[in-house]
N, C-alpha and C positions, 0 to 999 in steps of 0.2 A: 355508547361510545359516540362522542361528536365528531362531525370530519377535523373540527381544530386537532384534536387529539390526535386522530391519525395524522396528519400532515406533522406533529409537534414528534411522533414517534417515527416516519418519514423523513423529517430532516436532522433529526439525531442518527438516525443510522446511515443515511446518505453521509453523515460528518464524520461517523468512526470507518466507514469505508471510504474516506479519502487520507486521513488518519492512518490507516491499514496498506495503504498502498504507495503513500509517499515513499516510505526509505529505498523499498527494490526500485522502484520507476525512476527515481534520481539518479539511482546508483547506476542502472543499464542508460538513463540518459547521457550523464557525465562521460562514464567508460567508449559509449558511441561515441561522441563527439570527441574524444582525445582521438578515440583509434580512429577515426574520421581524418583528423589534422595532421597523421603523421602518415595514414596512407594519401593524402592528398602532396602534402611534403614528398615522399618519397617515389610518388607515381605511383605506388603498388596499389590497384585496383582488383583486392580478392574479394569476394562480399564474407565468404566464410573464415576471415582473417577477425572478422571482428563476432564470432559466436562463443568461441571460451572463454575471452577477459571479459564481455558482458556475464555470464554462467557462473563463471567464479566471483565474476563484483557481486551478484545477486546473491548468491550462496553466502559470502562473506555477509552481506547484508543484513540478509535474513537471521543470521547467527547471533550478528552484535544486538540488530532491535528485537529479534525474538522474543525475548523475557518481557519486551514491554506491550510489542502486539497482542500478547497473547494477557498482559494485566488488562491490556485496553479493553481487549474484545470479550474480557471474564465481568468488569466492571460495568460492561452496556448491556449482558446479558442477565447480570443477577438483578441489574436494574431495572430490567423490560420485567423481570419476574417478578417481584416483586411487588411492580406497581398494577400490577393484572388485579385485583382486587378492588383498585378505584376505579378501574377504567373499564370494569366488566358492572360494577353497581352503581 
């Protein structure tokens, strides 16, 4: 195995793992930033005002891209296994 190789399996899996984490990390971005602007609007300065619609945006998240996280991360896997034959001879 060459270091290109590893670096080439290194940045493919650095790519499904940003891939894999974009839709929660949006969704708890977005959700902050609204409940951000209306507790800035309305004065109310709770910090724990904003830990269930983040919870539930991420829940709801996880639910919609589910099916796909889970092709993504099935399709980078069969194909790390797979390619173990070239990259081990």
């Amino acid at each position: 195995m060459t270091p290109e190789m590893v670096l080439d399996i290194g940045k493919e899996a650095g790519t499904v793992l940003v891939l894999l984490a974009t839709p929660p990390l949006l969704t708890g971005l977005a959700i902050g930033v609204l409940v951000g602007m209306i507790q800035a609007a309305t004065s109310v300065q709770e910090m724990t005002l904003t830990f269930i619609p983040k919870l539930l945006g991420v829940f709801t998240a996880m639910l919609i891209s589910g099916h796909w996280m889970l092709a993504t991360i099935t399709d980078y896997t069969t194909g790390l296994y797979d390619s173990i034959p070239t990259l081990v001879g």
